[in-house]
Legacy VTK file of the C-alpha trace (Angstrom):
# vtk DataFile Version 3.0
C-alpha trace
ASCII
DATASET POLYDATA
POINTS 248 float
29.187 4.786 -12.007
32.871 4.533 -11.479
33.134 4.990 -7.776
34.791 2.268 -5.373
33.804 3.547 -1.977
35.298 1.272 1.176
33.466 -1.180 2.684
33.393 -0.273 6.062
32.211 3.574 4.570
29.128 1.734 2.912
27.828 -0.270 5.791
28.294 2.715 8.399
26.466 4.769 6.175
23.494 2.714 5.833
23.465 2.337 10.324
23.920 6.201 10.827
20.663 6.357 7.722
18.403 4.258 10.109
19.840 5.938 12.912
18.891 9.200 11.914
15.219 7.741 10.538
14.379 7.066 14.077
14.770 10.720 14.772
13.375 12.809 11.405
11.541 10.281 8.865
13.565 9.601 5.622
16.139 12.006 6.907
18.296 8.985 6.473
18.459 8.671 2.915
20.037 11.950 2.197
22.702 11.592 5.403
23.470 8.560 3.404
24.303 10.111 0.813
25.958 12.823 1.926
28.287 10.522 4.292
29.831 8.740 1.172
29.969 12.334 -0.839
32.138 13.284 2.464
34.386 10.529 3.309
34.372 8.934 -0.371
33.591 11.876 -2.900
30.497 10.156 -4.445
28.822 13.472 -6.014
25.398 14.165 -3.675
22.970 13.727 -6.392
24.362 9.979 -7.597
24.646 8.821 -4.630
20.998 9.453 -3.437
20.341 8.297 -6.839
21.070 5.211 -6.473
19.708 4.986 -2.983
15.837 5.987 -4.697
16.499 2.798 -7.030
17.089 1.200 -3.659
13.486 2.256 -2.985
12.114 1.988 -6.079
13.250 -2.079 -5.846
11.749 -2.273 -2.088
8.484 -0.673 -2.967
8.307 -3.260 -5.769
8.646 -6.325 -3.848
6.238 -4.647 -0.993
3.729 -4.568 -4.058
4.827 -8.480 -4.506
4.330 -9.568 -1.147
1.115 -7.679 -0.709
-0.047 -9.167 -3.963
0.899 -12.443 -2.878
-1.097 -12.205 0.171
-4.302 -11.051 -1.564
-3.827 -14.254 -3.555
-3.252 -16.798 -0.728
-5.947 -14.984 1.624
-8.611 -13.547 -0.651
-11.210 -15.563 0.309
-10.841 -14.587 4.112
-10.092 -10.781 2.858
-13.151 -10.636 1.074
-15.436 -12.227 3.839
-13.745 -9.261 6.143
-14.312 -6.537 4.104
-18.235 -8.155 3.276
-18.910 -8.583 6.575
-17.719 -5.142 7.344
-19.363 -3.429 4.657
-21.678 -3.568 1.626
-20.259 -5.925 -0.848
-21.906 -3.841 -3.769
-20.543 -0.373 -2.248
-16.637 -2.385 -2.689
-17.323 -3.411 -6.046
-18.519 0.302 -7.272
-15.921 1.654 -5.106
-13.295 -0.538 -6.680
-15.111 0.184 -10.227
-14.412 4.518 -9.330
-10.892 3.520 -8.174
-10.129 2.009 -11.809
-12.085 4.347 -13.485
-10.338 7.521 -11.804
-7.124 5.782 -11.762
-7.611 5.662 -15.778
-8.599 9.294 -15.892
-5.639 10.329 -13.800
-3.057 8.886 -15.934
-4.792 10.630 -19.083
-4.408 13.629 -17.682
-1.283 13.541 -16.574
0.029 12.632 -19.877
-1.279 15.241 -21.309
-0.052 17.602 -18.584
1.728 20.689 -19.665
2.262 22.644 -15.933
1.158 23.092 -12.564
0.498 20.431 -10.511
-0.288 17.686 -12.901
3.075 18.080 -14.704
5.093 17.838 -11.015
2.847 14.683 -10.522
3.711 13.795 -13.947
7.346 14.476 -13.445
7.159 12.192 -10.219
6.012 9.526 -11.871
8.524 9.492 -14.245
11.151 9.962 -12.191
10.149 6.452 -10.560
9.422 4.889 -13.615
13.084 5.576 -14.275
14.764 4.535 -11.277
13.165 1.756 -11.755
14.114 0.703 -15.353
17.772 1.787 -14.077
17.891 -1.066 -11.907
17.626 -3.363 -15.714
20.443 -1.631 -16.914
23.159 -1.369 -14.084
26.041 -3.925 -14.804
25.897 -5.963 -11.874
21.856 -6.043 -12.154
21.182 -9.821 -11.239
23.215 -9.370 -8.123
21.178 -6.139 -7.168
17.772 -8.263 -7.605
19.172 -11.379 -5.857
19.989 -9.333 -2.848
17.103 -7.614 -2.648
14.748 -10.370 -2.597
17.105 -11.929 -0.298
16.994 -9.078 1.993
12.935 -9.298 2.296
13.045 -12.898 2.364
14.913 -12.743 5.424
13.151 -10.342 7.002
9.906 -12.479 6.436
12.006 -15.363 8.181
12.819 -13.185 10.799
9.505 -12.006 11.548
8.130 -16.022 11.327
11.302 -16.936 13.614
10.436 -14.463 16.403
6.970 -16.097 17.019
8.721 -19.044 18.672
9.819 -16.578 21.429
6.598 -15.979 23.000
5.067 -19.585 24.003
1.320 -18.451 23.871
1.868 -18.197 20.026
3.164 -21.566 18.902
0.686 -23.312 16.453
-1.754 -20.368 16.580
-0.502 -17.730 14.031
-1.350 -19.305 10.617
0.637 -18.042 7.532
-1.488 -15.634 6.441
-1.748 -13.676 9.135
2.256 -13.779 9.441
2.171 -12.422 5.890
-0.820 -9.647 6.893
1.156 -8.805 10.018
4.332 -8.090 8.356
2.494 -5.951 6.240
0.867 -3.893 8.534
4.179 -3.346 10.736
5.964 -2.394 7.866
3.497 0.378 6.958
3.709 1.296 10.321
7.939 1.929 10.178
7.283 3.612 6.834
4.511 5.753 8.370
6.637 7.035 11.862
9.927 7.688 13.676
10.556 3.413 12.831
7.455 2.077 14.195
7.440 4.091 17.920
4.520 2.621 19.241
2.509 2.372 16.255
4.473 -1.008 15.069
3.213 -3.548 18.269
-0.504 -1.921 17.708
-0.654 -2.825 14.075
1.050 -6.397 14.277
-1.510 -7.354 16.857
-4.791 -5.719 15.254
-3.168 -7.735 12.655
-3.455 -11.099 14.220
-6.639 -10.104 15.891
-8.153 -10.692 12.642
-7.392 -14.034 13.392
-8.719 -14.466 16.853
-4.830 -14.573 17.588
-4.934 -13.730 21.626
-4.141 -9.551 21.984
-2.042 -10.157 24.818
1.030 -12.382 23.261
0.167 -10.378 19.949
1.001 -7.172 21.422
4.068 -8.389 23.416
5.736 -10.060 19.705
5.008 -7.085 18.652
6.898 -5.219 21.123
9.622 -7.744 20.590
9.737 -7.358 17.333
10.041 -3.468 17.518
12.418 -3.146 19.996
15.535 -6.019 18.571
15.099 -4.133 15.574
15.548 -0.718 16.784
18.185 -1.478 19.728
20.557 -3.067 16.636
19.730 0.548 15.090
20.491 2.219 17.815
23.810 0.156 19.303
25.565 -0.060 15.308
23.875 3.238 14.116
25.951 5.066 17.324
29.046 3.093 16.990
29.266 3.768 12.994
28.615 7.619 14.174
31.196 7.419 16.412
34.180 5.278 14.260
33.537 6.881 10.748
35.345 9.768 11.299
37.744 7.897 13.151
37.591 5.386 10.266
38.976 8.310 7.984
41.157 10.107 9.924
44.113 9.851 7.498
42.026 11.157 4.785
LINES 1 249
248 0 1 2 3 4 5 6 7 8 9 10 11 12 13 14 15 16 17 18 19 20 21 22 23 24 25 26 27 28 29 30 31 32 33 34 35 36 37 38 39 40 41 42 43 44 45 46 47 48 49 50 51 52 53 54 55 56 57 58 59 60 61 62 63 64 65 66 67 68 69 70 71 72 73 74 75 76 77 78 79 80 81 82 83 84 85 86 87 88 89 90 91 92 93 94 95 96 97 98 99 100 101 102 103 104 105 106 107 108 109 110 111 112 113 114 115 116 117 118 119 120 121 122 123 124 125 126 127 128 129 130 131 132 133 134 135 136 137 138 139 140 141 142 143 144 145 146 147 148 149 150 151 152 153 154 155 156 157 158 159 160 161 162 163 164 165 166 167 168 169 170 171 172 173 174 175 176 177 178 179 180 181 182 183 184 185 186 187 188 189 190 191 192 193 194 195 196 197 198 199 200 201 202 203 204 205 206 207 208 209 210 211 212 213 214 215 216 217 218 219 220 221 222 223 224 225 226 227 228 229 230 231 232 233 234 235 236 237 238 239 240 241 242 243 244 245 246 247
């Protein structure tokens, strides 16, 4: 877009955006923006633009992972879910999902106000932050990133079972893969994951008779590296930005 904001600017930004998530969900994403429109005079509206493509991307490869999952652990997924409930009730309940999901998307294309047309608007406004991400200049490097951003954060989540003993050899891929899920539905869902993250990492591992106890304490691991980083870089970048751009 034509903007050239510092460095330093950019990555303090994004701290004081988690920072700030721990306190008001998604509160973040328009300090973000707002921080850059201050210190580097990146109009409010672009800025957060870009940062819903930056959303638009991780709910993408979310959709990947989860897809990927489905495909390496269907078999045990589908044995859960039969064993839990009627395996005809899934398939007609799966049948109404498509069927509505088909009847939905009629209707909002057709929609003219109301409701439906603010849906319909949504939608579209996705669709397009999306398709923006194919058309940016630097567009390979965006995509590279990104996947290298999740893949780490995978890694990370694999590397941390090594620090509780009782796990080692027990937590089969899978359920690494269902885990992360879970605790990242959990940080989407809360103020980051406050005590909701450990509980859904270890019902996730419960699935697979993974002990509770060491489940529940990775999970508290997990949790709380994550959000003292937040909470040590997110201060400090609160603190030095201003002091950052005192000149200016």
């Amino acid at each position: 877009m034509g903007y050239k904001p510092k460095y330093p600017n950019s990555v303090m930004a994004v701290f004081i955006a988690y920072l700030a998530n721990l306190g008001i969900p998604r509160s973040g994403e328009a300090l973000r923006a707002l921080t850059l429109t201050n210190y580097e005079g990146v109009p409010f509206e672009k800025g957060f633009g870009t940062i819903v493509a930056e959303r638009v991307a991780d709910l993408i490869v979310m959709l990947f992972v989860i897809a990927i999952t489905l495909c390496i652990q269907f078999d045990f997924i589908w044995d859960l879910l039969t064993k839990n409930f009627n395996p005809t009730k899934i398939i007609v309940l799966l049948a109404g999902l498509i069927v509505g999901g088909i009847l939905l998307i009629i209707f909002i294309k057709k929609a003219k106000k109301g409701i439906a047309l603010k849906i319909k608007n949504f939608i579209l406004g996705i669709y397009e932050g999306a398709t923006s991400i194919l058309r940016m200049k630097n567009k390979w490097g965006f995509i590279f990133h990104t996947l290298f951003i999740w893949s780490m954060y995978i890694l990370m989540f694999y590397v941390t079972i090594f620090s509780v003993e009782e796990l080692h050899g027990q937590v089969p891929a899978g359920a690494i893969l269902i885990a992360f899920i879970a605790g990242s539905f959990s940080i989407a869902a809360t103020n980051g994951g406050v005590g909701l993250y450990p509980i859904a990492v270890a019902g996730a591992f419960s699935l697979f008779n993974v002990a509770y106890s060491p489940s529940i304490a990775f999970g508290w691991i997990m949790w709380a590296s994550q959000t003292l980083m937040i909470m040590i870089l997110g201060g400090m970048s609160f603190l030095y930005l201003p002091i950052f751009n005192s000149k200016k």
